[in-house]
C-alpha positions in Angstrom: 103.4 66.7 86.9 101.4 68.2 89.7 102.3 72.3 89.9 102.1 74.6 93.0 100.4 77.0 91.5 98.5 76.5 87.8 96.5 79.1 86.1 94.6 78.8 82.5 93.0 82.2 80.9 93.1 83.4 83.9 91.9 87.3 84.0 92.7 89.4 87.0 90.1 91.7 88.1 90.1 94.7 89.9 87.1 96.4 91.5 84.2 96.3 88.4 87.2 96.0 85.3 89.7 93.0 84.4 93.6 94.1 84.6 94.9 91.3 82.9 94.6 89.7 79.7 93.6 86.1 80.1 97.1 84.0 80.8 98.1 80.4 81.8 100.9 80.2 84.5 103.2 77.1 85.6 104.6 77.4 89.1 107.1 74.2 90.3 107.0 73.0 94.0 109.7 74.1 95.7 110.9 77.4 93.1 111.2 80.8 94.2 109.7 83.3 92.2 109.6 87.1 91.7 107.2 88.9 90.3 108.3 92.1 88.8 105.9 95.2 87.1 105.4 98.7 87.7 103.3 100.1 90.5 99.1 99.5 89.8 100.1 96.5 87.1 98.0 93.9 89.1 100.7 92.5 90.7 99.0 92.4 94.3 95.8 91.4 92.7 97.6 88.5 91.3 99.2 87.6 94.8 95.5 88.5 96.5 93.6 86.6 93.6 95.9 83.2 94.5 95.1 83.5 98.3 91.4 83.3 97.7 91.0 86.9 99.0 89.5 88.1 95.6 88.1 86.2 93.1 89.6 85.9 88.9 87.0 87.3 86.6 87.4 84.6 84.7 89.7 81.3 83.9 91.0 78.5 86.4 93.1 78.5 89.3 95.0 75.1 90.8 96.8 74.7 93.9 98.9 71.7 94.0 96.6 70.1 92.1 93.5 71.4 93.4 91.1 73.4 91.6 90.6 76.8 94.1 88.6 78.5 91.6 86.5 78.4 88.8 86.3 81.9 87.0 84.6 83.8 89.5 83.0 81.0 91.2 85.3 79.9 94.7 85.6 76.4 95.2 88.3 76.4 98.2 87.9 79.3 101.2 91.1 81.1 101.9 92.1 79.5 105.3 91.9 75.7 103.5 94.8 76.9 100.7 97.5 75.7 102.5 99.2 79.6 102.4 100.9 81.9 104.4 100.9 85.9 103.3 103.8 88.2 104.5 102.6 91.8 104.1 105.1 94.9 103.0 103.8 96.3 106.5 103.9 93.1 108.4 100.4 93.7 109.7 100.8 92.7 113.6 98.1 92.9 115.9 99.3 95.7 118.4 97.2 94.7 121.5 99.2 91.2 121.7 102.5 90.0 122.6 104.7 87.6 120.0 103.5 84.6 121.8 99.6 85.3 121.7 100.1 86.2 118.3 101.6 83.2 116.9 99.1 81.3 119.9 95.8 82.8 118.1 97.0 81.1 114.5 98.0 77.6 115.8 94.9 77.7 117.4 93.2 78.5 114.3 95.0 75.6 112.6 93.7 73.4 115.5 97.0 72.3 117.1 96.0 70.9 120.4 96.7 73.3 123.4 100.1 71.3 124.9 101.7 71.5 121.6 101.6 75.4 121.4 104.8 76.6 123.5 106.7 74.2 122.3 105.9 75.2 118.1 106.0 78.8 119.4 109.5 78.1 120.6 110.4 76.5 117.5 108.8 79.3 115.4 111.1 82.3 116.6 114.1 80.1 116.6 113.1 79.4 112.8 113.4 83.4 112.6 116.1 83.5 115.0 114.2 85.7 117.5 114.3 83.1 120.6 113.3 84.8 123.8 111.0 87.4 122.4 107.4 85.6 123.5 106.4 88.2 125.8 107.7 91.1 123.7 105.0 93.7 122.6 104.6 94.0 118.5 104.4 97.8 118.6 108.3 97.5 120.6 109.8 95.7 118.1 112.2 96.9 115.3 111.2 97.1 111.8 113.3 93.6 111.1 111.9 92.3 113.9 108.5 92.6 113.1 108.7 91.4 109.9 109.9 88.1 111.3 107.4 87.9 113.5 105.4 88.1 111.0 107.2 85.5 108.7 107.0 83.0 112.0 102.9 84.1 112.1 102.9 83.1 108.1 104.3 79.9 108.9 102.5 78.7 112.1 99.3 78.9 109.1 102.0 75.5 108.0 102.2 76.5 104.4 103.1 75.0 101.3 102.9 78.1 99.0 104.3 81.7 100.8 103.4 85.3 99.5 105.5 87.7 99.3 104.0 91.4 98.9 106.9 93.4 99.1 108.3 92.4 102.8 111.6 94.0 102.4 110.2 97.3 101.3 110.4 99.0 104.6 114.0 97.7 105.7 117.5 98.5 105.1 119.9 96.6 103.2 121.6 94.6 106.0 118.0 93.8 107.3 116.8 92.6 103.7 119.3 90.5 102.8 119.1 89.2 106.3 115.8 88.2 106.1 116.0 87.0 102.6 118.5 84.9 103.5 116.3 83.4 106.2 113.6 82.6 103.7 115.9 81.2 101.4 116.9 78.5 104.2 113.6 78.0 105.1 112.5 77.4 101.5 114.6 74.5 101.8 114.5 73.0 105.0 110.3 73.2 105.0 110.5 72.6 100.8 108.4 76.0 100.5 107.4 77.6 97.1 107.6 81.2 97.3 106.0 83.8 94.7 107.6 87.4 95.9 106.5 90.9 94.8 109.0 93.7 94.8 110.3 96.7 93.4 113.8 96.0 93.8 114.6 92.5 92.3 118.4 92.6 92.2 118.6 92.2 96.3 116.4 88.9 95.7 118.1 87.3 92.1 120.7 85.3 94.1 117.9 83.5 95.7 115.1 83.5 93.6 114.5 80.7 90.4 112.5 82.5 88.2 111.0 85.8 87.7 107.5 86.9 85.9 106.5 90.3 84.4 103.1 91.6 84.3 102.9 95.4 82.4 100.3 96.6 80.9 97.8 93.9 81.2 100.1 90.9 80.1 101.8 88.6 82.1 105.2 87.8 80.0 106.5 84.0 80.2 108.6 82.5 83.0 112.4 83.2 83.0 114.6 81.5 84.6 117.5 83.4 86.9 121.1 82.6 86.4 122.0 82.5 90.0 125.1 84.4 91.0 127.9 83.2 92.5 127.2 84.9 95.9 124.7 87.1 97.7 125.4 90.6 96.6 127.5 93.2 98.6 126.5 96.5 99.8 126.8 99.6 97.5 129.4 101.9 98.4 
């Protein structure tokens, strides 16, 4: 069986020290996964370590079969990973609209230049924000900019997504919103998704599994019990 994401004594590292113990890791195509510890536990590192932006200090790392890297050695750049990042802060480029935003990355993929409206177009209705291609990123909402930044994450046509913490900034109605967005997306593009947060009753209803990392050990997969329905809003 070929995983999404396949780790063996793998050791996270930090700046000059290791912040894991060494730990293997099964991740299936297609599952939804939260990653759950307390602030400073590595669980970043882990997401930055998988997206080639640091390197492990030691063990393997596979992506759908592909060996990405070798203990500290890497053997796939970040851009040839086939994944998209969503940052807690969204990260837009303020000195661009939507469309050149989304333009710059499908231009980094190499899609030819009369493709681009058009998969710009489908992009924001993906994220159900049709119409806003000449809308300024410092203008936009809080929930807004996030799904820009969810359509920028996809134009990078993932298989794997990272999560660090996207909902963090947003209210209730907005999270669930766009959680419910990545769940349908998840299925309709067959996406794997491996989510940090804080708060992971608001994403149990969608998520498959969950993972805890505390205090340098990363505890084995568990699977969710899904409930019946997306939770309601505290009183």
């Amino acid at each position: 069986m070929t995983f999404a994401l396949e780790t063996k004594g793998l050791v996270l590292q930090a700046g000059p020290r290791a912040i894991s113990d060494p730990f293997d890791l099964q991740i299936e195509e297609g599952q939804h996964v939260l990653v759950l510890g307390p602030s400073g536990c590595g669980k970043s590192t882990l997401l930055r370590t998988i997206a080639g932006l640091q390197a492990p200090r030691k063990g393997t790392l596979e992506l759908f079969g592909q060996l990405t890297d070798d203990g500290a050695r890497r053997l796939v750049e970040p851009h040839k990973r086939g994944i998209g990042f969503l940052f807690q802060d969204g990260a837009l480029w303020p000195q661009w609209n939507v469309a050149k935003t989304l333009t710059f990355v499908l231009k980094q993929r190499g899609m030819p230049r009369g493709e681009i409206k058009a998969e710009v177009t489908r992009l924001l209705e993906w994220v159900e924000l049709s119409g806003f291609e000449d809308r300024s990123t410092p203008t936009l909402s809080g929930g807004e900019a996030q799904r820009v930044a969810l359509a920028r994450a996809l134009a990078c046509k993932p298989r794997l997504l990272l999560l660090d913490e996207p909902l963090g900034p947003l209210d209730f109605e907005l999270r669930q919103g766009l959680l419910q967005r990545l769940h349908t997306l998840r299925k309709e593009l067959n996406l794997t998704l491996l989510h940090v947060t804080h708060d992971p009753q608001e994403a149990r209803a969608f998520a498959d599994v969950e993972i805890r990392l505390n205090h340098g050990r990363l505890r084995a997969p568990k699977t969710i019990q899904h409930a019946q329905s997306a939770p309601s809003q505290p009183k």
